[in-house]
C-alpha positions in Angstrom: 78.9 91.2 107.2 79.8 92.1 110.6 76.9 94.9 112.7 80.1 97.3 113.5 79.3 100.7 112.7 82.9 101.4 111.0 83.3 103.3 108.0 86.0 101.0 107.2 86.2 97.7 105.5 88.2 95.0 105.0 87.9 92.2 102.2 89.6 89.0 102.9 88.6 85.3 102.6 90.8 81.8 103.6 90.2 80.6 100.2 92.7 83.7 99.2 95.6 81.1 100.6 94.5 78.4 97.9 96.8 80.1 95.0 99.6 77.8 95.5 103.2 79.0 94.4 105.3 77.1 96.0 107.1 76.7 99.3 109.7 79.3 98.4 108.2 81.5 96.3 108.1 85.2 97.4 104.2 85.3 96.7 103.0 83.2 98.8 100.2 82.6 101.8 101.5 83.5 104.2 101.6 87.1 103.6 98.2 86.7 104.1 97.9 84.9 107.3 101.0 87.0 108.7 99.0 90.7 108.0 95.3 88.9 109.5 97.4 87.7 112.6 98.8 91.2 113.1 95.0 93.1 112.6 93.8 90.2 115.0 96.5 91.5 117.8 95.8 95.1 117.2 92.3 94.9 117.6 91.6 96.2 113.9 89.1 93.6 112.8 87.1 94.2 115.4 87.2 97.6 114.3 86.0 97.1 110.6 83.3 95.7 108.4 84.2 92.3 107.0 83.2 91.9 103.8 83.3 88.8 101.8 83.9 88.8 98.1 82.3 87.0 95.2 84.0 85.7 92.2 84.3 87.8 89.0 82.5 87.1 86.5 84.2 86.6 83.2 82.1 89.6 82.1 83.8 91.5 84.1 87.2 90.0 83.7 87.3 90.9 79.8 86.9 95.0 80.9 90.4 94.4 81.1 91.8 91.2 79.4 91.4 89.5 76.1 89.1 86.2 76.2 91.6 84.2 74.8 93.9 84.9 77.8 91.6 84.2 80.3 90.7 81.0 78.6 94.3 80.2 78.4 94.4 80.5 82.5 91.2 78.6 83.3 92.4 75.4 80.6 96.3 75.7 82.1 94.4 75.2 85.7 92.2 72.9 84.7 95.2 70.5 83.5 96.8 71.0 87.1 98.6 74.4 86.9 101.6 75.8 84.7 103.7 79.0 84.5 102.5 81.9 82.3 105.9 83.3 83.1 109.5 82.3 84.9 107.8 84.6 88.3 103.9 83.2 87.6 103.5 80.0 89.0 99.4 78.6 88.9 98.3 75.5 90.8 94.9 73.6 89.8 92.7 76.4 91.8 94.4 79.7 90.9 92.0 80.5 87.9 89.0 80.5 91.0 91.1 82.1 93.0 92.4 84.9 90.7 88.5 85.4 89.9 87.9 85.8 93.7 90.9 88.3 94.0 89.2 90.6 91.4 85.6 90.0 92.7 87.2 90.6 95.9 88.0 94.2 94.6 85.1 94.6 92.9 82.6 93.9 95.9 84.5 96.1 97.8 84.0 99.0 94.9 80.2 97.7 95.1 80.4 98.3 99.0 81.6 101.7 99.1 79.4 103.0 95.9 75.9 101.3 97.8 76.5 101.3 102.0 75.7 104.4 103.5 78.5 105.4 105.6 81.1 103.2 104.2 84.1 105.0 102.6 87.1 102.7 102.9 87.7 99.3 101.9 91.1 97.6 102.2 90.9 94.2 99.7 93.2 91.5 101.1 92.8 89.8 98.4 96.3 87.6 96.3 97.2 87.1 93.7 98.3 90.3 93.2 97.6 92.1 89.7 98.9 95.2 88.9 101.4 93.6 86.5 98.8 91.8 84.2 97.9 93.2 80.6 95.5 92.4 79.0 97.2 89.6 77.4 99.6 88.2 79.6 100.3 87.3 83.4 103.1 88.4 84.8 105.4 89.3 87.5 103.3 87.3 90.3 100.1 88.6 88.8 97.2 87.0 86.7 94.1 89.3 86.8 94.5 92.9 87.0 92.3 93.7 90.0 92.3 96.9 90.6 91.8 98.0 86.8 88.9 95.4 86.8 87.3 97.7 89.8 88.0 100.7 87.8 86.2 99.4 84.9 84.0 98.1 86.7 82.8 101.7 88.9 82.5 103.1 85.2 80.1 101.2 83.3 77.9 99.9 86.4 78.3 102.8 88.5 78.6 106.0 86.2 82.0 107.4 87.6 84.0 109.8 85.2 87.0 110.5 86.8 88.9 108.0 88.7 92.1 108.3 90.2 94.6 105.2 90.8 97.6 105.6 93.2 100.0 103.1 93.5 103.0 102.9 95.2 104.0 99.5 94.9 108.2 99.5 94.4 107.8 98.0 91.0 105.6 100.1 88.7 102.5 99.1 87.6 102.9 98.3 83.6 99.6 96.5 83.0 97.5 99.4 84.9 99.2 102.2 82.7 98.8 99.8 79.5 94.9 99.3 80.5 94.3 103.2 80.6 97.2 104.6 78.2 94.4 106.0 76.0 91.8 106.8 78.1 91.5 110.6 80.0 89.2 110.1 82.6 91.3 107.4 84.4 94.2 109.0 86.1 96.8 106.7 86.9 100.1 107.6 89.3 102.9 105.1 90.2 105.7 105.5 92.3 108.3 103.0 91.9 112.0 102.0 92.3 113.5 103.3 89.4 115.5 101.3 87.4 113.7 98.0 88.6 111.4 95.5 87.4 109.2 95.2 85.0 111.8 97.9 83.1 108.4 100.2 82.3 107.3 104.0 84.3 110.2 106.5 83.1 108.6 110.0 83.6 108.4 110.3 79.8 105.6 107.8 79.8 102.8 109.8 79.9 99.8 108.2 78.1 98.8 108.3 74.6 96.6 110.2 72.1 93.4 111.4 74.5 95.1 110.0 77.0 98.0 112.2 77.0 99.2 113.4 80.3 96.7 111.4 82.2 99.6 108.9 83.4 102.3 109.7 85.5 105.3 108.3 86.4 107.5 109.1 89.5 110.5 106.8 89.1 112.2 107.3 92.4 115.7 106.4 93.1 116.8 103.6 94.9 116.7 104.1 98.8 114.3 106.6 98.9 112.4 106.7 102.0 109.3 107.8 103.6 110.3 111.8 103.3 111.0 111.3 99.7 107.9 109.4 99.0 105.9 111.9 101.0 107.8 114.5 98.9 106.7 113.3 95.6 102.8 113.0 96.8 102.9 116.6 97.9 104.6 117.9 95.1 102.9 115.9 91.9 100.1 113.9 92.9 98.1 116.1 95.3 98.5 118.9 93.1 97.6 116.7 90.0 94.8 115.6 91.5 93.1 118.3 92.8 93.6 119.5 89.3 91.6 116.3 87.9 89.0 116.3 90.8 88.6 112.5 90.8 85.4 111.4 91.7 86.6 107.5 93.1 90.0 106.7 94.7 91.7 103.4 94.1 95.4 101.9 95.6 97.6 99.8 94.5 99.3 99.5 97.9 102.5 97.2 97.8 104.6 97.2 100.7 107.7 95.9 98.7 108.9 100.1 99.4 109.7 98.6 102.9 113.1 98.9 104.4 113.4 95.0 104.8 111.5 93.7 102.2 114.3 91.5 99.8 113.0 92.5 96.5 113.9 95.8 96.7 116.4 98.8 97.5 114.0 101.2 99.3 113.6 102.6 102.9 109.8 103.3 103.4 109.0 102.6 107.1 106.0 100.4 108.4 104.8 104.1 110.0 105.7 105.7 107.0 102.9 103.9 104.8 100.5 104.9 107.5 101.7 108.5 106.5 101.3 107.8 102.3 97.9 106.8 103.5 96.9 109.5 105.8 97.7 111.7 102.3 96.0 109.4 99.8 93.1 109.8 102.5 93.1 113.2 102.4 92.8 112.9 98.8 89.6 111.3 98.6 88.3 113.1 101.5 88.6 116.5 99.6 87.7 114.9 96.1 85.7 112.1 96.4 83.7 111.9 99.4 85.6 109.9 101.1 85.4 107.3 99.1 88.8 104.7 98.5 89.6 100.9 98.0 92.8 99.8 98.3 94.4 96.6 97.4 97.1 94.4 98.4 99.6 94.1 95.3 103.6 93.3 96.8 105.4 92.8 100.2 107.7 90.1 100.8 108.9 90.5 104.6 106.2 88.8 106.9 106.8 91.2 109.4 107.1 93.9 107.4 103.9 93.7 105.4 102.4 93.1 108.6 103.5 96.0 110.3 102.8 98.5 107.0 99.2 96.7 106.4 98.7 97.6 110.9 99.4 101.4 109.7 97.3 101.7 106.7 94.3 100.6 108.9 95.1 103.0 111.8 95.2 105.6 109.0 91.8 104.6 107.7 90.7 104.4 111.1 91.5 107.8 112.6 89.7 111.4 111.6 92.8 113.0 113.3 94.7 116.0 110.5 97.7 115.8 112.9 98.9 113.0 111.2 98.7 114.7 108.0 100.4 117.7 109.4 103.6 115.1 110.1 103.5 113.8 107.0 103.9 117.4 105.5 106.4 118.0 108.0 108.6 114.6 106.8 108.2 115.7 103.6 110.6 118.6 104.0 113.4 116.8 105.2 113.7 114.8 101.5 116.7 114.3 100.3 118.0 116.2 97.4 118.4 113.2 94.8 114.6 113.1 95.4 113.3 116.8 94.8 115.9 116.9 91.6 114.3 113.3 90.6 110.8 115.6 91.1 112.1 118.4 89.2 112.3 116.4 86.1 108.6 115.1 86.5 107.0 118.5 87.0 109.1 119.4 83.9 107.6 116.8 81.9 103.9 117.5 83.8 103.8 121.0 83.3 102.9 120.6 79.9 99.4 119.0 81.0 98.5 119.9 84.5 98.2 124.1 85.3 98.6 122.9 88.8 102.4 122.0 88.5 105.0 124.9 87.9 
């Protein structure tokens, strides 16, 4: 670890570029190298702790997925690679790698749980996971990381109440499908809406004690960052006040962005420093200040680069004026959006005294 003072972190590692998809394939390295190239110019990793991370153990794997499924991954890699689906390429050293990506997360849970001061972590970490169940990889993703780490910060580390944001354009089916039952994981996605995986209509709201402890904002294609910072203030700050989560966690995908080419929406590179300054605030009022993010889409080099450059100034700064704007974007929202809201609190109502 670096001796900076920061109360930011950052977990990356070069070995993150050995998942191998393919020269064309959207998921790819160098969305990696493009984002560290961009901190490098803007002085942000001189600004944060670097933390390396460890592998996973398969302990810790199985929190989430079945043993057969991650023995089918290490045996496919082992024999050179294969596809676990049309989108889910693996090379000979993604079964390490995906290990690293969710011990990546997992040490930078540890991080914020046992170093003084520390509050934020940002895990550059690939491949992605959000997508995986606990059976299958999918949509770019092998190893869900960041419902490992939420797993993981309740049976090592005692949390009750976790919140997971996540505003990756495609929703997050295998995070809702790891937590559909369970009430004191809180899990909110905002997504594109219809789009891939097909999964996160408002109606899907969790199941049997889990009931009403997911929620879905399916947002219409084009919306941008007022209608994104629309849909925080109006459902998930609310919301989560209401569940007073005691740990933070992101999914943050920057396929929302304006130019990235999987999607249809308009979220600005200084618009996701704005998502952030609010998901900030949330942990600052709930949890202490304490938040790990992780890196789950973005397909535009610049793009992610630029988005990742504005998280870290978020996480960086102790300013509220930046909050203060995004309230004020907020209110310019277009009306497709706040009717698209209208139907969620309908559905929300019924569970959380907070939305009326």
């Amino acid at each position: 670890m670096s001796e900076t003072s920061s109360n930011t972190g950052i977990v990356y590692h070069p070995d993150y570029l050995k998942h191998y998809t393919g020269r064309n394939h959207p998921e790819r390295a160098e969305r990696l190298l493009a984002i560290m190239r961009r901190l490098d110019a803007d002085g942000i990793t001189g600004r944060v702790e670097q933390i390396s991370p460890v592998r996973a153990s398969k302990e810790e794997i199985g929190y989430i997925h079945e043993g057969s499924y991650i023995a089918k991954v290490e045996v496919m890699c082992s024999r050179g690679g294969g596809r676990l689906d049309l989108d889910t390429p693996l090379c000979r050293d993604s079964f390490d790698i995906a290990m690293l990506a969710a011990g990546g997360v997992v040490k930078a849970a540890d991080t914020v749980m046992k170093k003084p001061g520390m509050k934020h972590v940002f895990a550059l970490v690939r491949p992605p996971g959000h997508h995986a169940t606990a059976s299958r990889g999918m949509g770019f993703c092998i190893f869900n990381n960041i419902a490992i780490a939420a797993a993981h910060l309740k049976q090592n580390h005692g949390i009750r109440r976790i919140l997971i944001a996540d505003w990756d354009v495609h929703h997050g089916n295998g995070t809702q499908e790891a937590f559909l039952y369970d009430p004191s994981v809180l899990y909110c996605s905002l997504h594109q809406y219809p789009h891939y995986p097909g999964t996160g209509w408002l109606r899907e709201v969790g199941k049997g004690d889990g009931e009403g402890y997911t929620v879905n904002i399916p947002l219409p294609p084009g919306t941008g960052d007022a209608g994104y910072l629309y849909a925080l203030d109006n459902v998930l700050v609310p919301v989560a006040r209401e569940f007073k989560p005691e740990f933070v966690l992101l999914s943050a995908g920057f396929d929302p962005h304006i130019d990235d080419p999987l999607a249809s929406m308009c979220v600005t590179s200084h618009g996701f420093g704005l998502l952030m300054d609010v998901i900030r605030g949330i942990a600052e009022e709930q949890s202490k200040g304490r938040l790990v993010a992780t890196l789950e889409g973005g397909y535009n080099l610049s793009a992610i680069a630029d988005s990742a450059s504005a998280v870290f100034n978020s996480l960086l700064c102790s300013e509220q004026a930046r909050c203060e704007e995004a309230v004020e974007v907020a209110r310019t929202a277009p009306e497709a959006v706040k009717n698209r809201i209208t139907e969620v609190k309908s559905v929300l109502k019924h569970y959380w005294g907070s939305i009326t």
